[in-house]
C-alpha positions as CSV (number, residue, x, y, z in Angstrom):
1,X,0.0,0.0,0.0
2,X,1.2,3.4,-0.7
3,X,1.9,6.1,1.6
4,X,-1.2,7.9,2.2
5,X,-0.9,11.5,1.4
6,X,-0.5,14.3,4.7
7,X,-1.4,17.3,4.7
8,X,0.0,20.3,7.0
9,X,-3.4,22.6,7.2
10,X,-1.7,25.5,8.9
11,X,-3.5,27.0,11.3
12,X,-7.3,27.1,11.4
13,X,-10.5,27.0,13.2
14,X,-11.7,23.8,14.6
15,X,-14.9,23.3,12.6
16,X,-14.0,23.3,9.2
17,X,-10.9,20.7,9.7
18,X,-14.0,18.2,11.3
19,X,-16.2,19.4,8.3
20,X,-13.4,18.3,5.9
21,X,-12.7,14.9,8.0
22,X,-16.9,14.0,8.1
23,X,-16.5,14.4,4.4
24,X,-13.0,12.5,3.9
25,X,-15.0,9.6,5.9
26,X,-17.9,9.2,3.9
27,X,-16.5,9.2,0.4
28,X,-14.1,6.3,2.2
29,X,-17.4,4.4,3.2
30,X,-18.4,5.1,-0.4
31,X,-15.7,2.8,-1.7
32,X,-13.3,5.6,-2.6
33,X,-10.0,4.8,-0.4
34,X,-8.0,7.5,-1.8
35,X,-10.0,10.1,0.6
36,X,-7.5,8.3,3.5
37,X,-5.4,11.1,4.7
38,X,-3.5,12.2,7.3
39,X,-4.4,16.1,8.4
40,X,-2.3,18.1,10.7
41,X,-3.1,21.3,11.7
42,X,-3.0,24.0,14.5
43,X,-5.8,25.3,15.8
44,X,-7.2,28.7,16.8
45,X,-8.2,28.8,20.4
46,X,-10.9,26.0,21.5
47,X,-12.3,24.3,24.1
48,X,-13.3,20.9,22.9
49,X,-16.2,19.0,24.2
50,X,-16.6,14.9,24.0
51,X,-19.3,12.4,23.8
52,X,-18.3,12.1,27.9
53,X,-18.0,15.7,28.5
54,X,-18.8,17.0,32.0
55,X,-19.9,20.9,32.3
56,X,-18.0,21.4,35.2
57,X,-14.6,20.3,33.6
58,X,-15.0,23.9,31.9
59,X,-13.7,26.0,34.7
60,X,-14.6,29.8,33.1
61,X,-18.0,31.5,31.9
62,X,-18.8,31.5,28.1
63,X,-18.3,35.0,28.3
64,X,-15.0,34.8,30.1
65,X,-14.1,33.0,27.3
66,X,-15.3,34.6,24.8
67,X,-13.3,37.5,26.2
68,X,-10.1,35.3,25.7
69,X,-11.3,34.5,22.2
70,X,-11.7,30.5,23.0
71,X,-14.6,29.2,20.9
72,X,-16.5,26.2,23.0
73,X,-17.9,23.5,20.3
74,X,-19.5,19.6,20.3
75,X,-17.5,17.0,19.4
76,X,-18.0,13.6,18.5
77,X,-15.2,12.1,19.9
78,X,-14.8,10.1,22.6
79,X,-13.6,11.3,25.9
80,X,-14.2,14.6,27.7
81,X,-13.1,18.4,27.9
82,X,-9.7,19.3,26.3
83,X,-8.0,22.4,24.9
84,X,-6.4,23.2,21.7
85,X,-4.8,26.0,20.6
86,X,-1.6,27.6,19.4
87,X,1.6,25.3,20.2
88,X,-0.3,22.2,19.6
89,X,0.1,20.0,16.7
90,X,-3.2,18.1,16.0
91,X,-2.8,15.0,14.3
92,X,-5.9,13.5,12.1
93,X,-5.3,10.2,10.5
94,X,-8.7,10.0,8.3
95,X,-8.1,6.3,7.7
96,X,-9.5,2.8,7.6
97,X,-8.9,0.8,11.2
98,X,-7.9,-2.5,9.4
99,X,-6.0,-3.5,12.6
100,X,-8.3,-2.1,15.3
101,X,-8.7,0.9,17.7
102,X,-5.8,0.1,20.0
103,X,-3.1,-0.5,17.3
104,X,-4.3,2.4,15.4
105,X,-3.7,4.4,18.8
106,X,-0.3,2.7,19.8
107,X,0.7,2.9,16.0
108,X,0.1,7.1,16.3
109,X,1.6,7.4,19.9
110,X,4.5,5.4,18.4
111,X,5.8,8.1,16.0
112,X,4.9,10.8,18.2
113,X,7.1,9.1,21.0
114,X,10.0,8.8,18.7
115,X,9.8,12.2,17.2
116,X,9.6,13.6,20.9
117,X,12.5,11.3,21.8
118,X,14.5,12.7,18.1
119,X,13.9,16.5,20.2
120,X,15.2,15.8,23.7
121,X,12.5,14.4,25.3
122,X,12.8,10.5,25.7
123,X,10.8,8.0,27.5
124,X,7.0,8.6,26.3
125,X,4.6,6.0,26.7
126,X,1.3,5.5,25.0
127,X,-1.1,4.5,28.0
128,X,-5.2,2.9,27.5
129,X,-6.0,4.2,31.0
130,X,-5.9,7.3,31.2
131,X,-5.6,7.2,27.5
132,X,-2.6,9.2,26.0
133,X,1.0,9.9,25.5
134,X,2.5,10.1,28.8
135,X,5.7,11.1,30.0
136,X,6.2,9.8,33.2
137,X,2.9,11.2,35.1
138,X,2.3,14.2,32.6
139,X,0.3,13.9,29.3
140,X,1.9,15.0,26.7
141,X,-0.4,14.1,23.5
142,X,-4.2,13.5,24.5
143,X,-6.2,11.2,21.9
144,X,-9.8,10.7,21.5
145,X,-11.8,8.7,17.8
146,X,-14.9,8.2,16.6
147,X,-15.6,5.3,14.5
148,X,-17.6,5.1,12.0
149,X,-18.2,1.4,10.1
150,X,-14.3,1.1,10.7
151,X,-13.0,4.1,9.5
152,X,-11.7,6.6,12.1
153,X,-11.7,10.4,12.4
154,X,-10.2,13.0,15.1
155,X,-6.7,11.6,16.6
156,X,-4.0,13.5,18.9
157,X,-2.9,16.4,19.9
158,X,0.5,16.8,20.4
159,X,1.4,19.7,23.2
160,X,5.1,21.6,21.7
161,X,4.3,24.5,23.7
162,X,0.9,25.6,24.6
163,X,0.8,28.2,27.5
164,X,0.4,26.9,31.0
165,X,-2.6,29.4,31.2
166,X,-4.7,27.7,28.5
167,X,-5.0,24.6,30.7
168,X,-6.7,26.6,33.9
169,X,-9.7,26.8,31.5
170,X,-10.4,23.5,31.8
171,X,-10.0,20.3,33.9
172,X,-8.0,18.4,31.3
173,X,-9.6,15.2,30.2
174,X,-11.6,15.3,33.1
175,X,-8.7,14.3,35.1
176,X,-7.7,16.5,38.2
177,X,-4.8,14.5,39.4
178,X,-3.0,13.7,36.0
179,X,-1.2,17.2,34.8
180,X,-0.1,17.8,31.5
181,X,3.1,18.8,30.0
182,X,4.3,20.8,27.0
183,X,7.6,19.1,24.4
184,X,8.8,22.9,25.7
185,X,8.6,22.3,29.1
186,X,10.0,18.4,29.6
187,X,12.7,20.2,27.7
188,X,13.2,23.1,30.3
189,X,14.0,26.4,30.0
190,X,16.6,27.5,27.3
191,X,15.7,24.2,24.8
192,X,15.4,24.6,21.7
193,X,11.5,23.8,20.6
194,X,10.8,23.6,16.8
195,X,8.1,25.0,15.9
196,X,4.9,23.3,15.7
197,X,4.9,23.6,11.4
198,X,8.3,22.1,11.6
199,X,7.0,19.2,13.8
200,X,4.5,18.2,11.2
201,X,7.0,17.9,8.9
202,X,8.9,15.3,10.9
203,X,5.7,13.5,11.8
204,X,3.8,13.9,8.8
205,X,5.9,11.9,6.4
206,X,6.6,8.9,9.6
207,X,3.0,8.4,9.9
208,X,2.0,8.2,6.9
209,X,4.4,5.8,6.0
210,X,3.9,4.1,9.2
211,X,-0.3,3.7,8.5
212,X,0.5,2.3,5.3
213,X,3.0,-0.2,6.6
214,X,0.4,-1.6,9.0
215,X,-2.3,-2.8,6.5
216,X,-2.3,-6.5,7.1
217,X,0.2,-8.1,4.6
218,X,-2.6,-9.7,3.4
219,X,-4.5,-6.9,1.9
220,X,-1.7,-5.3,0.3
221,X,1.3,-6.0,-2.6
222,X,5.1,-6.1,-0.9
223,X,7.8,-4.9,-3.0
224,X,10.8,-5.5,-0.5
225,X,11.5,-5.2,2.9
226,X,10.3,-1.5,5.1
227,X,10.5,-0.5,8.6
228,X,8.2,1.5,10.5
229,X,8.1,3.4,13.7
230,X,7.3,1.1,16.7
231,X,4.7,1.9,18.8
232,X,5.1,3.6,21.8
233,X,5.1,1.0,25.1
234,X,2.1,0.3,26.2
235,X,1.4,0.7,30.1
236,X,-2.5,-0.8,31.0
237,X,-5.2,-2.4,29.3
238,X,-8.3,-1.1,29.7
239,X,-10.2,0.6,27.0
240,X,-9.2,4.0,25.0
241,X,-11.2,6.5,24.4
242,X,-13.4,6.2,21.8
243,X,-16.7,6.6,20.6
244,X,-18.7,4.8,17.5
245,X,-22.0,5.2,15.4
């Protein structure tokens, strides 16, 4: 199978990328594979609300937010409150599951753990519960899917560098004992942090690669021998976060 194409979006409002995704997913579900994509993007300020959302995990006002300029909006993910924003890299594979839910999550984690590792910061682990990226007891890439018929939309966000005080919005992910952390700050103070464009352009080529090279050999023509980025260790087994219609 060949690479499925990325796409670095720039950055841009939440709605349309999940517009474009809805879209991707039903011409796939038509029959037409090619719509399989891999979107990144950075998005303008939002407060993200899943299928598990709790109102209370949003810690402002609408109008306090709305004087921050952080839009609020519905999502069909699974999973609960979350922030994106400027200094995140969001990471949309728009593909076919043909493996499942929990390799396509450890298979995503996977590269995002080695590019963090390539930058400084080693020793991420994909976990199922809480699910995420972790680096020792600090998120650093959240995840949440819906599935639809097999074929997945939304993915991971990736925190480079997003300011402490976007994160007192919200209680992230519904957790109040698991804190996150920022690429910037397991780096520390004085690191050199790429920015987030340039960060898609070391993930977007790995995963995309990667996704291809995980289609059961069985479904696909081999022309000689590839490697892939290894998933991220796993640390639990319970169920990630997900939802499906």
């Amino acid at each position: 199978m060949a690479d499925i194409p990325w796409q670095w979006l720039g950055r841009c409002r939440y709605a349309p990328v999940v517009a474009d995704m809805e879209r991707r997913r039903a011409d796939i579900l038509a029959g037409e594979e090619s719509a399989e994509a891999l979107l990144l993007c950075e998005h303008e300020p939002v407060i993200t609300l899943g299928r598990a959302a709790r109102d209370e995990n949003v810690l402002l006002p609408a109008a306090a937010l709305a004087a921050r300029g952080i839009e609020v909006a519905r999502s069909s993910r699974g999973g609960d409150v979350t922030y994106h924003g400027p200094g995140q890299l969001m990471v949309y594979p728009v593909v076919r599951l043909r493996r499942g839910v929990v390799a396509h999550l450890e298979l995503v984690a996977g590269v995002l753990a080695a590019v963090a590792a390539e930058l400084g910061a080693s020793g991420a682990c994909f976990r199922r519960d809480p699910a995420g990226l972790w680096l020792g007891d600090r998120k650093l890439a959240a995840c949440g899917l819906h599935v639809r018929r097999g074929v997945a939309i939304h993915g991971f966000s990736f925190d480079v560098s997003t300011p402490p005080d976007a994160w007192r919005t919200i209680v992230p992910c519904g957790l109040r004992q698991a804190p996150v952390v920022s690429l910037a700050r397991a780096l520390g103070p004085g690191a050199a942090v790429p920015a987030v464009a340039d960060i898609a352009r070391m993930v977007g080529p790995r995963l995309s690669h990667a996704i291809a090279m995980s289609v059961p050999a069985s479904t696909m023509q081999v022309s000689g021998p590839s490697r892939i980025a290894p998933p991220a260790a796993s640390c639990s087994s319970t169920t990630p976060i997900t939802t499906r219609s």
